[in-house]
N, C-alpha and C positions, 0 to 999 in steps of 0.2 A: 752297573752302579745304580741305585735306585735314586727317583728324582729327589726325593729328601733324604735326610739322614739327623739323626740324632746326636748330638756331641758329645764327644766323652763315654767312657767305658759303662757297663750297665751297674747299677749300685742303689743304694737301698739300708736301711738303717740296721738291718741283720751283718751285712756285709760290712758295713761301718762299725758296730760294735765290737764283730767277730775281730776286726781289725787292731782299735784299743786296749782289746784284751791280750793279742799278740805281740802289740807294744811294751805293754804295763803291766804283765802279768793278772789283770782282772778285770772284770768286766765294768762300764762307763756305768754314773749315776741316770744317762739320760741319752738322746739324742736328739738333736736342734737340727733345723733344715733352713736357708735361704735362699732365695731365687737369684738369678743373673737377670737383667733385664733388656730392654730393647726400646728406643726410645720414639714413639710412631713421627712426634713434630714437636720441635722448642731445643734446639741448639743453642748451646753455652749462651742461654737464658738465664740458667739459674742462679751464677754469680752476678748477673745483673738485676737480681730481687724479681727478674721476672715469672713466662708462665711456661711451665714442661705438660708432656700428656706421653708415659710411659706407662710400658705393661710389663708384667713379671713371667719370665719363660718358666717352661715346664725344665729348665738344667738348673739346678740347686750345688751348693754347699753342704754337703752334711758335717757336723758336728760332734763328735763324742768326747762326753767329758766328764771328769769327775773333780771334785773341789781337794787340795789337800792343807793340809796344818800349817804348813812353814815357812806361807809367801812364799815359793818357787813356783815358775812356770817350767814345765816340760812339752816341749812344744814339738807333734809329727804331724807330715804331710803324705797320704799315698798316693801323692803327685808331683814329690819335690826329692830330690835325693839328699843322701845327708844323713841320715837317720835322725834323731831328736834332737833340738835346741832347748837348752837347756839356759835359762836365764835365773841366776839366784835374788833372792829378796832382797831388795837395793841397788840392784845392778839394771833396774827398767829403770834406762837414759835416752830422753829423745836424741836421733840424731847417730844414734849407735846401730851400727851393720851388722843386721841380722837377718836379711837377704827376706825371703817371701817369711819369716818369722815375726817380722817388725810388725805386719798387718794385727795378727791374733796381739801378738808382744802390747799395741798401742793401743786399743781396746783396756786391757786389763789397767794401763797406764792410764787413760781416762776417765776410768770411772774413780780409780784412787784417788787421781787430781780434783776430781770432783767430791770430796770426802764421800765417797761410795762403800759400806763394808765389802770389799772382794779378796779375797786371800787367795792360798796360790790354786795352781790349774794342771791337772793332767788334760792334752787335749788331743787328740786323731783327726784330721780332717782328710775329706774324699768330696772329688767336685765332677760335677760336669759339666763347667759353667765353662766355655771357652778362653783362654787366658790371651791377652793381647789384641782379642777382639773387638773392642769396643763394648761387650755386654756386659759390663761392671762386674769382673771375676772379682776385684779385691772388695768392694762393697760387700760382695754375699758373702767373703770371708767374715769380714770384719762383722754384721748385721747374724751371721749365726754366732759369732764370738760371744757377740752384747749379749743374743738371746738365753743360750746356756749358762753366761755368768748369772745372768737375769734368774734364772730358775734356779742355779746352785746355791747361789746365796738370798734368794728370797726379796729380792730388790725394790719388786712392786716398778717397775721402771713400764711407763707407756711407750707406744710403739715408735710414735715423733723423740720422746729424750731418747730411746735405744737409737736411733738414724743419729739424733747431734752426737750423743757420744760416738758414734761410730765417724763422723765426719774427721770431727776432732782428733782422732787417732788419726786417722788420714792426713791432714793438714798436718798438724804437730808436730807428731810423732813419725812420721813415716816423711812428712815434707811434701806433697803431692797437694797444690792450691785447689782441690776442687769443690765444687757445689755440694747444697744438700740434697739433687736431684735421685743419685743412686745409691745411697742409701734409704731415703726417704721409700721410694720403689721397693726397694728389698725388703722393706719393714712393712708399709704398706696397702701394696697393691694388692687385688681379690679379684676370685677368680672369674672369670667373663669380662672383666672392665679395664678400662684405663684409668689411669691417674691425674686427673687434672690439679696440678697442685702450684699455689701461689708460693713460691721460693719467700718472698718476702715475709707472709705471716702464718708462711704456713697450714691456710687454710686448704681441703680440696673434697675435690667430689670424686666420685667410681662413675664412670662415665660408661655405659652399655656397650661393648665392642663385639655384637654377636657377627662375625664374617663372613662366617659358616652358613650361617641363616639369610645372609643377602648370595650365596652362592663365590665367595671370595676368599682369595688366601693371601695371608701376611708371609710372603718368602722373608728368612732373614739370608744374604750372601758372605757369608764368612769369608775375608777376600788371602786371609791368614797371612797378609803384612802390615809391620807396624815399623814405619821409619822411624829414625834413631831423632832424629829434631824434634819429635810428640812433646816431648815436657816441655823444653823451652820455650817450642812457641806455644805453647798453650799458657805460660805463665805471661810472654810477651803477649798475649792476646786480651790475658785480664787485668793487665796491666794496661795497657792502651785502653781500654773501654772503663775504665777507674779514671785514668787522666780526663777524657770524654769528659767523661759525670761530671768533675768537678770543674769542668771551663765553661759549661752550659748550667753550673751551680742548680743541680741537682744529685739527692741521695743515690741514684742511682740512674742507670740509662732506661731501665723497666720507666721511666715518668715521663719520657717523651712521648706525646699519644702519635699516632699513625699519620695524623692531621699537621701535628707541626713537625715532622721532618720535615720538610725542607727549611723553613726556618734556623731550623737545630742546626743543619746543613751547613747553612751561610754562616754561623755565626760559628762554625768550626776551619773556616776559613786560612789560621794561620797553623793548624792543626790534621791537613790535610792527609798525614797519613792513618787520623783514625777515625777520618770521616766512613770510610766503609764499614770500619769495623760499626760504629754506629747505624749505619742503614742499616747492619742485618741485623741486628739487636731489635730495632724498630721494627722492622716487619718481622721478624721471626714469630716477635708477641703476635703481630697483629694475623699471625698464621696461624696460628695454635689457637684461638677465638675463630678464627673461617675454619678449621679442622672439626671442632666441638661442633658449631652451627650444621655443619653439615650431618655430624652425628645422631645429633638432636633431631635433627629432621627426620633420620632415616634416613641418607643417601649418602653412607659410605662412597660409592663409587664415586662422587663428587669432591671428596676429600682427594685423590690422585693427582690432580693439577697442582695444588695445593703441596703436598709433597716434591714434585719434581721441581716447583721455584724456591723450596724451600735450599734443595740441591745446590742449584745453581747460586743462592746466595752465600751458600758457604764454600762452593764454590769462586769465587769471582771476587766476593767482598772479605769475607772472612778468611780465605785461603788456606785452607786446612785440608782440600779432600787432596789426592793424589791418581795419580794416573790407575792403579786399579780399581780406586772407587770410582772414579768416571766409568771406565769400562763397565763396568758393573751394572752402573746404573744407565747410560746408554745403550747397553746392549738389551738390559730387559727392558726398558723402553720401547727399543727398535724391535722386538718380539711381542711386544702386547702389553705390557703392561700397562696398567691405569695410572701408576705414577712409582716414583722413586729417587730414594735419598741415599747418601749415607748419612750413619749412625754412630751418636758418640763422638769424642771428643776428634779424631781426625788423623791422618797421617796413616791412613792404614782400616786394621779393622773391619770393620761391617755396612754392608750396604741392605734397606730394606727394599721392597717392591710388594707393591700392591696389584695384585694380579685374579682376573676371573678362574675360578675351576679349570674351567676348558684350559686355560693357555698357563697352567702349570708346570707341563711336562718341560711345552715349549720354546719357555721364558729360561727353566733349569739347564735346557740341553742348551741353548744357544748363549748363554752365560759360561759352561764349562766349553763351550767350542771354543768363542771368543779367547776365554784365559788361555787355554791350550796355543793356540795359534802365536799367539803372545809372546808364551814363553815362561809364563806364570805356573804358580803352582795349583791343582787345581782346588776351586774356592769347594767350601765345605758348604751346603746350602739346606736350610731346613723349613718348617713351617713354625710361624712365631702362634701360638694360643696363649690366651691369658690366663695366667695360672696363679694363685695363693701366694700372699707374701709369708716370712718368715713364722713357721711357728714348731713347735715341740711332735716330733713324729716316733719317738721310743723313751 
């Protein structure tokens, strides 16, 4: 088995369109592509108005689609069984089970909510973007949705309103409380850089992530489990750090600097069960600012420490990793690595590691040993590059 490996089957906007036409009897107005992403530091920051620093993988969403007359969606996956879903004009109701269809389905929903002209959709979609992983499979659904409608009906829509509507179909329509971190990513990230982006106003920079050039590789550890309690605690976790905010009478927990935690600390007091969740809220920020610094410098490699407390706080405070992402991430630890986290929201999912050249192989085999020995399945593991956010490739 080679030390990396690529996710998902080989595909390409030929194979995507030949697909549509298979579907629909004729060939797609277009084809849309967006990324999956991988998030290097800034854990469930984002619903705290705080600060993310993600990149966009080389696994994409593609898109084919064509506009039709009658407000119906026709909705295929060459990833989902089922053949087409079929939703007639009037019948897009948030809240309504339409399995992996509600993604695209809440998209077309959003824009309409937002007096958008979008009429109905013939649409095929083909990914490689790993589902259940932690790399925002449904963002790059949703973020090539926006983008094709974008193009089929002439929208003029920027790259930031294509992530909010796409959030919003998320939250809404689909019911999934999350940030505008993986969207925003999907929309857009470019290629060489990371994303430093203020969740709060939205402003951010491309921040230079050449790895390759300091002799370093970004493993992503695909650990290919996702416990069944992901949702709920993930809504109980933004839930408790919203309570937070508002007993320390501030808009957000992103407003407590680095300096007065402990302050924050004391005066959560009778609050003690979201006193953690607030420490890592607090330093998470204050990581992703020691991540960029180190950037900036030029000394990636210094970023690795950095990463592995980032770990451990989501770990120990935030409670979300699980016993295969520890593994994961202590094993490439205990083989070389310079540092490591998991990735994404928790319970499963993706672990990164930042590792020199030399100790690639070493960190991969000794990561599948580990799993093996376990009893685990073994983890899918690849090389993260920073690649292009969402744009029109047919």
């Amino acid at each position: 088995m080679p030390a990396h490996e690529a996710a998902g089957p080989p595909h390409g906007p030929a194979r995507t369109g030949a697909a549509f036409h298979a579907v629909y009897g004729a060939g797609p107005a277009g084809v849309w592509a967006a990324p999956g992403r991988v998030n290097l530091i800034g854990e469930h920051t984002d619903y705290n108005d705080g600060f993310v620093l993600p990149l966009a993988l080389p696994h994409t969403t593609l898109a084919a689609a064509a506009p039709r007359t009658d407000g119906a969606l026709r909705l295929h996956s060459g990833d989902a069984p089922g053949g087409v879903v079929e939703v007639p004009y009037g019948a897009l109701t948030p809240g309504r089970d339409l399995g992996w269809a509600a993604y695209p389905a809440g998209v077309v929903w959003a824009m309409r909510e937002a007096g958008l002209p979008v009429g109905g959709l013939d649409l095929h979609l083909d990914s490689t973007v790993p589902t259940g992983a932690g790399l925002s499979s449904s963002a790059a659904l949703e973020v090539a949705t926006a983008l094709a409608l974008d193009g089929l009906y002439g929208l003029g829509l920027g790259r930031q309103e294509l992530a909010r509507l796409a959030q919003r179909a998320e939250n809404a329509f689909v019911g999934v409380p999350c940030g505008i971190m993986d969207q925003t990513a999907a929309a857009r990230c470019t290629t060489g850089h990371a994303l430093l982006l203020d969740t709060r106003d939205l402003t951010a920079r491309q921040v230079p992530l050449d790895l390759t050039g300091h002799g370093l590789r970004l493993l992503v550890i695909d650990t290919r489990v996702r416990h069944a309690l992901a949702d709920g605690a993930y809504a109980e976790r933004r839930a408790g750090c919203e309570r937070a905010a508002r007993h320390l009478g501030v808009p957000a927990l992103r407003d407590i600097g680095y300096g007065q935690l402990p302050d924050a600390l004391d005066a959560l007091t009778e609050l003690s069960g979201v006193r953690p969740l607030v420490r890592h809220i607090v330093t998470e920020n204050h990581r992703v600012q020691e991540v960029i610094a180190r950037l900036d410098a030029g000394e990636p490699r210094a970023a690795g420490p950095l990463l592995t407390a980032g770990h451990a706080s989501l770990r120990d405070d935030f409670a979300v990793s699980c016993a295969e992402l520890d593994l994961a991430v202590d094993t490439a630890l205990a083989a070389g690595a310079l540092g490591a986290r998991m990735t994404g929201g928790g319970f499963g999912g993706s672990a990164v590691a930042l590792v020199e050249d030399a100790a690639e192989q070493e960190v991969t085999a000794a990561v599948r040993t580990a799993f093996a020995a376990a009893g685990h399945a073994a983890p899918r593991v690849f090389t993260a590059r920073p690649g292009p956010g969402a744009h029109r490739v047919a």
